[in-house]
PDB file as gemmi writes it, atoms N, CA and C in Angstrom:
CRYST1    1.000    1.000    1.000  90.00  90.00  90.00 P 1                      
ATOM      1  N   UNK A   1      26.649   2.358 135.845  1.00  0.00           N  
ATOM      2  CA  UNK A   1      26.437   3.579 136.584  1.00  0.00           C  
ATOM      3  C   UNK A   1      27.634   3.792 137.511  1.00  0.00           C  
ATOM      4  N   UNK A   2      27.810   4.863 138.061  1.00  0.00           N  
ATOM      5  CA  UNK A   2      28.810   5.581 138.698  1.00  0.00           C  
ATOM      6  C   UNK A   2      28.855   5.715 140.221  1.00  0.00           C  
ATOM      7  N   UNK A   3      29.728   5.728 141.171  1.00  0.00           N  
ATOM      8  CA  UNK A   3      28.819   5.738 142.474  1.00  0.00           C  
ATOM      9  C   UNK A   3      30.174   6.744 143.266  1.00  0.00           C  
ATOM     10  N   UNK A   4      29.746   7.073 144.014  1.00  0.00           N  
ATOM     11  CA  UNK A   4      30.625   8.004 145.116  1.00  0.00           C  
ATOM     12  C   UNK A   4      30.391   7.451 146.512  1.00  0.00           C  
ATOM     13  N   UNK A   5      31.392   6.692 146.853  1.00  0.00           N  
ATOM     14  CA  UNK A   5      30.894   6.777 148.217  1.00  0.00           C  
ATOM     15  C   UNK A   5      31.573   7.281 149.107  1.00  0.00           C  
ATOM     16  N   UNK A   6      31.021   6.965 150.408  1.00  0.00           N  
ATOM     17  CA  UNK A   6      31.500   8.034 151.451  1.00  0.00           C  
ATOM     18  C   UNK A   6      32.093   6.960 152.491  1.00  0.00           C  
ATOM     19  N   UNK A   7      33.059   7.953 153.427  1.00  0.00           N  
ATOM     20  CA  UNK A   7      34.012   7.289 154.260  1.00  0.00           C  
ATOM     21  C   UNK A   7      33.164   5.814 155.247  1.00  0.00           C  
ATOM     22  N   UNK A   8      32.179   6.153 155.229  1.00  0.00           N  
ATOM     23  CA  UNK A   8      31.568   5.440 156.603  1.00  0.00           C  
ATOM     24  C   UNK A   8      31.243   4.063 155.380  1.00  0.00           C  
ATOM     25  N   UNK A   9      30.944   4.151 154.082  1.00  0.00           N  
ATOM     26  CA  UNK A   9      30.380   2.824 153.492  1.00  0.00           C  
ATOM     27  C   UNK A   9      31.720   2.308 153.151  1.00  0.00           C  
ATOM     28  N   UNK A  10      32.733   3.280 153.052  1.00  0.00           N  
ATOM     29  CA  UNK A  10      34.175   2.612 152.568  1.00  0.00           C  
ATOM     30  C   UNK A  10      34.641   1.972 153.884  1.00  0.00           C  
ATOM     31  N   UNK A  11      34.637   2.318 154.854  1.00  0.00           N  
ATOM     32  CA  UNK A  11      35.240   1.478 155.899  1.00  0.00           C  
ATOM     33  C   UNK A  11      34.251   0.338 156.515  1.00  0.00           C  
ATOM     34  N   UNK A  12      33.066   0.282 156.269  1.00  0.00           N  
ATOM     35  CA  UNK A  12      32.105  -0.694 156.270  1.00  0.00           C  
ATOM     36  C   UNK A  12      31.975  -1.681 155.550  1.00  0.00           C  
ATOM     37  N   UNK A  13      31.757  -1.818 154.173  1.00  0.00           N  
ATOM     38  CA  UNK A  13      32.312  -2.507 153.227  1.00  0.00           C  
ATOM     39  C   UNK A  13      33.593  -3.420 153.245  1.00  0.00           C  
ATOM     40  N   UNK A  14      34.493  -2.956 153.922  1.00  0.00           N  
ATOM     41  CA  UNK A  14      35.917  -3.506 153.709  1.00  0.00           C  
ATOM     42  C   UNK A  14      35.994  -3.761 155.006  1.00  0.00           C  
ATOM     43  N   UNK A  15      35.323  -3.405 156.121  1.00  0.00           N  
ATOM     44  CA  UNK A  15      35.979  -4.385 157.547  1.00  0.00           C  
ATOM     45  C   UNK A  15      34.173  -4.803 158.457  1.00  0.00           C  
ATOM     46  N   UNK A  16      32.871  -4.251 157.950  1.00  0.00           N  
ATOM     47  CA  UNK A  16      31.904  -4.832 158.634  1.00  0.00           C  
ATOM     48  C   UNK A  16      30.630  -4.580 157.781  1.00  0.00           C  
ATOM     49  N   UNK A  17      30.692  -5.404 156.405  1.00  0.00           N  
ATOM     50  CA  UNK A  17      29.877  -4.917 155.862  1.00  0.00           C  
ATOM     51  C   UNK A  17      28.146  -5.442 155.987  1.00  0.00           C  
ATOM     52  N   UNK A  18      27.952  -6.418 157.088  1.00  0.00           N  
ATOM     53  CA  UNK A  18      26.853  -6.403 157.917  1.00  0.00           C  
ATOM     54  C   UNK A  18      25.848  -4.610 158.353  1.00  0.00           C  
ATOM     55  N   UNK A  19      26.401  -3.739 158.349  1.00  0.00           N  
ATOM     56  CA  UNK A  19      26.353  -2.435 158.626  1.00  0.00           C  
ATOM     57  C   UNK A  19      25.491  -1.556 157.330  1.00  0.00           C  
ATOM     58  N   UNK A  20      25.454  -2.266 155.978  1.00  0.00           N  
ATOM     59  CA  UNK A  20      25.253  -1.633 154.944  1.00  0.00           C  
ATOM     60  C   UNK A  20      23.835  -2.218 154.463  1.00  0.00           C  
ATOM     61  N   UNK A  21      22.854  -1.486 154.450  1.00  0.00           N  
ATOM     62  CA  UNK A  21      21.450  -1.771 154.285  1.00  0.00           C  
ATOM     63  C   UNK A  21      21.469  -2.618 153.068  1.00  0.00           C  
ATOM     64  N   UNK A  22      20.949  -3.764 152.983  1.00  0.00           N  
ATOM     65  CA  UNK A  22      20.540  -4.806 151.795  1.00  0.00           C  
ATOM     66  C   UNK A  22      20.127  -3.829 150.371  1.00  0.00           C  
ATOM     67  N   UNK A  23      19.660  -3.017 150.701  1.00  0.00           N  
ATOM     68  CA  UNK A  23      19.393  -2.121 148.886  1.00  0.00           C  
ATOM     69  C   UNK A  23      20.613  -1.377 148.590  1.00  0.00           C  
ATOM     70  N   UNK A  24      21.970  -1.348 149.490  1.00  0.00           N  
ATOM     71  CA  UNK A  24      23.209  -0.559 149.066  1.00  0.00           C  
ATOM     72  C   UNK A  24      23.820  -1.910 148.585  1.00  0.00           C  
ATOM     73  N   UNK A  25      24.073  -2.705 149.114  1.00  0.00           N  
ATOM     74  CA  UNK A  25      24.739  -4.367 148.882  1.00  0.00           C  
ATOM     75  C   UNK A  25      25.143  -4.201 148.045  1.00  0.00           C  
ATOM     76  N   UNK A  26      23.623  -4.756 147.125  1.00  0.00           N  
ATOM     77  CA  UNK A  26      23.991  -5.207 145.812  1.00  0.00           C  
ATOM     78  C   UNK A  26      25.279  -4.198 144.610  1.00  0.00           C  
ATOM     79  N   UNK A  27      24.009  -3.100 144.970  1.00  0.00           N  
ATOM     80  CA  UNK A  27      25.536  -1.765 144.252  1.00  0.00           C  
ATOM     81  C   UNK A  27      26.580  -2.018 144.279  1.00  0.00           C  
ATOM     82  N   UNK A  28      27.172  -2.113 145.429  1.00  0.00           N  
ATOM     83  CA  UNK A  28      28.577  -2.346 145.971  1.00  0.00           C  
ATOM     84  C   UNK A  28      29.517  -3.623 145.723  1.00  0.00           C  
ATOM     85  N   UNK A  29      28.486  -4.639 145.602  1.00  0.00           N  
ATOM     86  CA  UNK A  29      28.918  -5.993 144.971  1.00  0.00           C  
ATOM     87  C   UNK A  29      28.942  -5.789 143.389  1.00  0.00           C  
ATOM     88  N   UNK A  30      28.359  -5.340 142.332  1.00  0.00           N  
ATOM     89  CA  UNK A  30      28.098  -5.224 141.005  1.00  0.00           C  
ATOM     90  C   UNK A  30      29.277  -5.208 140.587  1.00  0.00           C  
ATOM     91  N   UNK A  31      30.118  -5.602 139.651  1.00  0.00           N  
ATOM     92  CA  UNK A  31      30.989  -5.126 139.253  1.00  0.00           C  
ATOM     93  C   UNK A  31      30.615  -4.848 137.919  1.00  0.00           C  
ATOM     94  N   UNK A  32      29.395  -4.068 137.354  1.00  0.00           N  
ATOM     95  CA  UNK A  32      29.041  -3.412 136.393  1.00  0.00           C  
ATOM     96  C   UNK A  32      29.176  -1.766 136.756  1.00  0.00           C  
ATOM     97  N   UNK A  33      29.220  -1.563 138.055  1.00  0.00           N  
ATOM     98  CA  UNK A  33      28.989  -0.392 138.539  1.00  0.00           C  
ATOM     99  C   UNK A  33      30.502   0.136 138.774  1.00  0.00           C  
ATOM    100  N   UNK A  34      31.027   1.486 138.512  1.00  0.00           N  
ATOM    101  CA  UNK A  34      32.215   1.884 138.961  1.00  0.00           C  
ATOM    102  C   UNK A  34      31.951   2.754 139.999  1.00  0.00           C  
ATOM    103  N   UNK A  35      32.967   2.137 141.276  1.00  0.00           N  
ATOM    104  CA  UNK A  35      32.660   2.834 142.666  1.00  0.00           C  
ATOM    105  C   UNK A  35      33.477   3.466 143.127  1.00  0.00           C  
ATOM    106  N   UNK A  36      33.690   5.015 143.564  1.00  0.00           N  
ATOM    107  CA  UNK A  36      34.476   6.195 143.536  1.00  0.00           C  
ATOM    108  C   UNK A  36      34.761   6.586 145.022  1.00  0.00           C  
ATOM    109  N   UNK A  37      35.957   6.522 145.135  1.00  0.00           N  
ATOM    110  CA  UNK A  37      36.489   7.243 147.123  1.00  0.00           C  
ATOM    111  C   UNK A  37      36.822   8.674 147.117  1.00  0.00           C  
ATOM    112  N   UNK A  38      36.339   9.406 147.438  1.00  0.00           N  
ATOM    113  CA  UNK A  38      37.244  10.485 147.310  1.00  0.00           C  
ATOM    114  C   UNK A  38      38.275  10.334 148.491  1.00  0.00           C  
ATOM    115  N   UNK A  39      39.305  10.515 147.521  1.00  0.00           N  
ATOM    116  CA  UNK A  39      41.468  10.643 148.222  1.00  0.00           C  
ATOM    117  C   UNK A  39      40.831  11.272 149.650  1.00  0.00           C  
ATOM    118  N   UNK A  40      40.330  12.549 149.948  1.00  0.00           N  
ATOM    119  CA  UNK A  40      40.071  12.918 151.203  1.00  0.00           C  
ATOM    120  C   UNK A  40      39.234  11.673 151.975  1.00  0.00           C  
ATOM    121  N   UNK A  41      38.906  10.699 151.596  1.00  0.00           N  
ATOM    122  CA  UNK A  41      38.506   9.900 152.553  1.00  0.00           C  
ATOM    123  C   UNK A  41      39.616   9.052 153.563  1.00  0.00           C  
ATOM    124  N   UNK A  42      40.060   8.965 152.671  1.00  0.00           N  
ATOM    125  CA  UNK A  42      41.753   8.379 152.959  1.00  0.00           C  
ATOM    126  C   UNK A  42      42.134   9.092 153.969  1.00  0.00           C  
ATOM    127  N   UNK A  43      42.525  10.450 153.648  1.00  0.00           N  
ATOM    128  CA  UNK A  43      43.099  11.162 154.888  1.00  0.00           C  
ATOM    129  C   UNK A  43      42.116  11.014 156.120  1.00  0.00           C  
ATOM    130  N   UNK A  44      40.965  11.151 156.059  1.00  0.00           N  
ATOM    131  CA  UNK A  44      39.974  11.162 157.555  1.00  0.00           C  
ATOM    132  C   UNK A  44      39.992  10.030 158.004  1.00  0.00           C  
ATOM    133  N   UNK A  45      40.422   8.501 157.172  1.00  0.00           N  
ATOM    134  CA  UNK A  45      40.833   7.408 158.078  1.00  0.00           C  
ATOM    135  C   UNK A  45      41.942   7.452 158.480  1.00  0.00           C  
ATOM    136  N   UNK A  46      42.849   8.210 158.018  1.00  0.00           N  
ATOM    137  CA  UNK A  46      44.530   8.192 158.903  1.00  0.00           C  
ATOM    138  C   UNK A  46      44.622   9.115 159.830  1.00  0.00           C  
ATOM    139  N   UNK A  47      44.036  10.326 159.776  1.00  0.00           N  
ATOM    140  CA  UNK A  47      43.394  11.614 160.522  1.00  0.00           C  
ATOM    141  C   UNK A  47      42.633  11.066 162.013  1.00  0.00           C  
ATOM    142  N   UNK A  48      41.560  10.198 161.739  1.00  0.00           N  
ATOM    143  CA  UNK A  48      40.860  10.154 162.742  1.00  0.00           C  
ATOM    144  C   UNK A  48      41.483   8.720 163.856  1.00  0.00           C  
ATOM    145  N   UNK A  49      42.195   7.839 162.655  1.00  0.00           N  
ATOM    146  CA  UNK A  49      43.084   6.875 163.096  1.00  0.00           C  
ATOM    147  C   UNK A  49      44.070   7.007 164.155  1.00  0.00           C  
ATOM    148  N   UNK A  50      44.936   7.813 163.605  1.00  0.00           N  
ATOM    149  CA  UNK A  50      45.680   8.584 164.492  1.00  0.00           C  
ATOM    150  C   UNK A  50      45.391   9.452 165.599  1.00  0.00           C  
ATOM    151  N   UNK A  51      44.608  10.274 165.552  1.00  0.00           N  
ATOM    152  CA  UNK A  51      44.075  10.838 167.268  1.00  0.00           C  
ATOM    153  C   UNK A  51      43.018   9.775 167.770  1.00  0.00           C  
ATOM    154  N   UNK A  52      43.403   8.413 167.972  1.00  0.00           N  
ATOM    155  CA  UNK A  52      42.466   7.288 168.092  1.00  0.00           C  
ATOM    156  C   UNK A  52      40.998   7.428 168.222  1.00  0.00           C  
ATOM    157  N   UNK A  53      40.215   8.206 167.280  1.00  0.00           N  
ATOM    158  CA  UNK A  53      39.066   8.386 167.425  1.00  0.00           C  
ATOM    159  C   UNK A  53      38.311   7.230 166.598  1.00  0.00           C  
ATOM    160  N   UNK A  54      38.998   6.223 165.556  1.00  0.00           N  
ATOM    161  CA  UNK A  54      38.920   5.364 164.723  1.00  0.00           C  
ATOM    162  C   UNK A  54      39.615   4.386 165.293  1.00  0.00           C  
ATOM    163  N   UNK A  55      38.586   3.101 165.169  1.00  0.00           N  
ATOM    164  CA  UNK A  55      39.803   2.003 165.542  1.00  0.00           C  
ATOM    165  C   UNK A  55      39.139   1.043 164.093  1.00  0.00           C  
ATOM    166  N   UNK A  56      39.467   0.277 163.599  1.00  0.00           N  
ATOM    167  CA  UNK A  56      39.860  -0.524 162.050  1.00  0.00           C  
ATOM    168  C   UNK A  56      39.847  -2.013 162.615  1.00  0.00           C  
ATOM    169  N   UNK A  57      39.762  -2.308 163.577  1.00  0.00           N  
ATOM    170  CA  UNK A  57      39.691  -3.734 163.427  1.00  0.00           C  
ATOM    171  C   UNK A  57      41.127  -4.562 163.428  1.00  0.00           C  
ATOM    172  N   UNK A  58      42.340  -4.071 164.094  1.00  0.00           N  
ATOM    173  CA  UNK A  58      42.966  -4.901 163.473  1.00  0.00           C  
ATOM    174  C   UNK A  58      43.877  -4.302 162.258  1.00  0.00           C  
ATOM    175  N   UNK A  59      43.445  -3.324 161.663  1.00  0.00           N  
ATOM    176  CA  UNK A  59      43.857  -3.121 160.160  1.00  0.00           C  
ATOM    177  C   UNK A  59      44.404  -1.926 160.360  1.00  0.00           C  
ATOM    178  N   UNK A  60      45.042  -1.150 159.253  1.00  0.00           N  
ATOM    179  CA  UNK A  60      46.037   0.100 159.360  1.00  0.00           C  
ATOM    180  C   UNK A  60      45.029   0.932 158.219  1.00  0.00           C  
ATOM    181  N   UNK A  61      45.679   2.280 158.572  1.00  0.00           N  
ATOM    182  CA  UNK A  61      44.864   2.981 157.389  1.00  0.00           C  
ATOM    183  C   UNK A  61      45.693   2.672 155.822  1.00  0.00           C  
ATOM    184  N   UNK A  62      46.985   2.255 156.037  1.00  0.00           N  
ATOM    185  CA  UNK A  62      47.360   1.387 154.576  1.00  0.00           C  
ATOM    186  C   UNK A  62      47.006   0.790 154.182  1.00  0.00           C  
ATOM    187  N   UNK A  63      46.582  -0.342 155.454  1.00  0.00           N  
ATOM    188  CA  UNK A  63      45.632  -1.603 154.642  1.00  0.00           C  
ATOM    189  C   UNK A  63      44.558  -1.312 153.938  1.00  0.00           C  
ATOM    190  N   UNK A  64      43.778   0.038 154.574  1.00  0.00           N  
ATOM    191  CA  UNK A  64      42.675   0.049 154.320  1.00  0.00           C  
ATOM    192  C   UNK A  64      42.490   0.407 152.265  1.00  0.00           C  
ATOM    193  N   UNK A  65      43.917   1.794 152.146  1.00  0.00           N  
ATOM    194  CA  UNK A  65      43.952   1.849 150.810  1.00  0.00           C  
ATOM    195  C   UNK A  65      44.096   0.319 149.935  1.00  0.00           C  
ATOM    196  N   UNK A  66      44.997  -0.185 150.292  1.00  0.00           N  
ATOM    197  CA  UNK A  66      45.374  -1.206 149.233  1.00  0.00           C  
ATOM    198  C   UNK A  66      43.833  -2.463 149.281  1.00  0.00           C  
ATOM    199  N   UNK A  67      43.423  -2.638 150.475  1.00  0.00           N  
ATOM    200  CA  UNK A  67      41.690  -3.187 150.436  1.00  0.00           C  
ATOM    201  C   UNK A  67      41.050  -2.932 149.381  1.00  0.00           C  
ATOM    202  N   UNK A  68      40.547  -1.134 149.942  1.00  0.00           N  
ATOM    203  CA  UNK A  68      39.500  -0.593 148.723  1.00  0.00           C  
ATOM    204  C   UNK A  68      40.189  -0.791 147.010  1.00  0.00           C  
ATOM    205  N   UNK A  69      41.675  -0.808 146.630  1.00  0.00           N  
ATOM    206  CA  UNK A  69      41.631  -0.957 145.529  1.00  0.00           C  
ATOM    207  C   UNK A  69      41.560  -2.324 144.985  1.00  0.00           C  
ATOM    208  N   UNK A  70      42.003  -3.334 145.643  1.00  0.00           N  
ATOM    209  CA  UNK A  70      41.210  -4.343 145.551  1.00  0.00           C  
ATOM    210  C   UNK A  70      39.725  -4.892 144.993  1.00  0.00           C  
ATOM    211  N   UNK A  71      39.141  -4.053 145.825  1.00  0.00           N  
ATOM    212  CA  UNK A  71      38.012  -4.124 146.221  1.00  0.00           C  
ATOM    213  C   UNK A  71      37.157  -3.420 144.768  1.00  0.00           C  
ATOM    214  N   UNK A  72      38.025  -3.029 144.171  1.00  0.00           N  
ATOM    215  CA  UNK A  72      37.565  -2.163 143.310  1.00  0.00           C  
ATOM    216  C   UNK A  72      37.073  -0.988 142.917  1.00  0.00           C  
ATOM    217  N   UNK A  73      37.133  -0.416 144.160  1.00  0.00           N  
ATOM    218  CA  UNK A  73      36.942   1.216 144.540  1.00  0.00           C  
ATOM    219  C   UNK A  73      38.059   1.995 143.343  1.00  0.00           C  
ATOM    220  N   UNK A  74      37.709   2.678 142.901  1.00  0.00           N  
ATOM    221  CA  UNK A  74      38.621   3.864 142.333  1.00  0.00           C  
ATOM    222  C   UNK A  74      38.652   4.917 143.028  1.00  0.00           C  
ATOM    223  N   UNK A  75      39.669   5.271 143.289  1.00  0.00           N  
ATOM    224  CA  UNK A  75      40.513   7.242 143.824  1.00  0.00           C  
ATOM    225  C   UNK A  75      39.775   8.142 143.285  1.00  0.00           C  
ATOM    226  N   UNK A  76      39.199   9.243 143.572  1.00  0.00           N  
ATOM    227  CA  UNK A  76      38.691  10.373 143.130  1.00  0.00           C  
ATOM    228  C   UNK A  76      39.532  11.168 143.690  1.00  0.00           C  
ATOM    229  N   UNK A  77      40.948  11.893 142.969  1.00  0.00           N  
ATOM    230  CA  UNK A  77      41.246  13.239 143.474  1.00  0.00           C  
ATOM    231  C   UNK A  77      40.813  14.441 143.487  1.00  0.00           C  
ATOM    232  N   UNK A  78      40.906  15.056 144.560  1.00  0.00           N  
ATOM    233  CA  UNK A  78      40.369  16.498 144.774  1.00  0.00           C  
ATOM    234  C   UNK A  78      41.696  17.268 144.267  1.00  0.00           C  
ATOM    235  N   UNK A  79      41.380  18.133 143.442  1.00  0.00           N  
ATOM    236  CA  UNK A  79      42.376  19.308 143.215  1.00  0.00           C  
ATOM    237  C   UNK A  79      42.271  20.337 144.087  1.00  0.00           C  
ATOM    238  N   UNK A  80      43.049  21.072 144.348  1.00  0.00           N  
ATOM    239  CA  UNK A  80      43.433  22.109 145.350  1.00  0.00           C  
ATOM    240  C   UNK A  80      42.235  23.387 144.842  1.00  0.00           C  
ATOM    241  N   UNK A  81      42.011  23.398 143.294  1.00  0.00           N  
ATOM    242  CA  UNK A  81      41.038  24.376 142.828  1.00  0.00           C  
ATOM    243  C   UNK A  81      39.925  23.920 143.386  1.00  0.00           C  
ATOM    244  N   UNK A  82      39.268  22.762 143.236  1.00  0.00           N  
ATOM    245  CA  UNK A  82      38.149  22.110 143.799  1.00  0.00           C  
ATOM    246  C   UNK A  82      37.955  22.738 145.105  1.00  0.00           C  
ATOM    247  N   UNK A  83      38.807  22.559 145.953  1.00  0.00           N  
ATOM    248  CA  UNK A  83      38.748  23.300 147.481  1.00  0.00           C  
ATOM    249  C   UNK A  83      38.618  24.436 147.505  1.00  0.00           C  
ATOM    250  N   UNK A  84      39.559  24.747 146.713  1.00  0.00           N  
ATOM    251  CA  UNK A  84      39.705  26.579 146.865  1.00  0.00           C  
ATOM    252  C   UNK A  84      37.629  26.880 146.485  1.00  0.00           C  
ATOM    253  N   UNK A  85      37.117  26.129 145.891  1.00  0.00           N  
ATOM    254  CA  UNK A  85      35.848  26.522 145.375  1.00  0.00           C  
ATOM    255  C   UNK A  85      35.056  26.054 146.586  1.00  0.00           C  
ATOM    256  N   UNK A  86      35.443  25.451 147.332  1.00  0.00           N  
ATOM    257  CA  UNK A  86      34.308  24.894 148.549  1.00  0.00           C  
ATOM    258  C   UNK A  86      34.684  26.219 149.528  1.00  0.00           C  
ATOM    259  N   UNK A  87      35.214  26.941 149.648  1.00  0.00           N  
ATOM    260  CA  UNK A  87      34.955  28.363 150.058  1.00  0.00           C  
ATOM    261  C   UNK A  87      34.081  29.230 149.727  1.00  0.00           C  
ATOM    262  N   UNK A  88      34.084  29.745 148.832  1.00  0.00           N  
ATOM    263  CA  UNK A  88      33.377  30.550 147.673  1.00  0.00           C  
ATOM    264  C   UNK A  88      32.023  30.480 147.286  1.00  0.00           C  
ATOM    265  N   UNK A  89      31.709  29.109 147.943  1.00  0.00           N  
ATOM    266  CA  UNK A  89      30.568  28.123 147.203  1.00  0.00           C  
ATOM    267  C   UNK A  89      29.502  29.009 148.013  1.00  0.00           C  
TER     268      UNK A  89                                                      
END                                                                             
């Protein structure tokens, strides 16, 4: 199965994953399961990093990419059409 996750389980996972309810865990540990970031998550950790509204532990929002691929997360890019449609929507 397929999974999308979102900024708050991606930066949880990879620097406090005490934070992630015991029925998400396992998902996240599976490596039967392919687990999806969307690229805009990326930017809202360097985004929010940078006007220090985020602090990482220690870690950079670089680290954080090269972590999640590690980690086994795959990139979900957003195309610019994709957006252009979250207007419209």
């Amino acid at each position: 199965m397929s999974y999308l996750v979102d900024t708050h389980y991606l930066i949880w996972s990879l620097i406090d994953p005490d934070k992630i309810p015991m029925r998400h865990t396992g998902i996240l540990e599976d490596s039967g399961h392919t687990k999806y970031v969307s690229t805009i998550s990326f930017w809202e950790i360097s985004l929010k990093f940078g006007l220090g509204k985020l602090h990482l532990a220690g870690v950079t929002p670089e680290e954080i990419v090269d972590a999640a691929v590690a980690s086994g997360f795959a990139g979900l890019e957003v195309t610019p059409e994709q957006l252009g449609e979250l207007v419209s929507a």
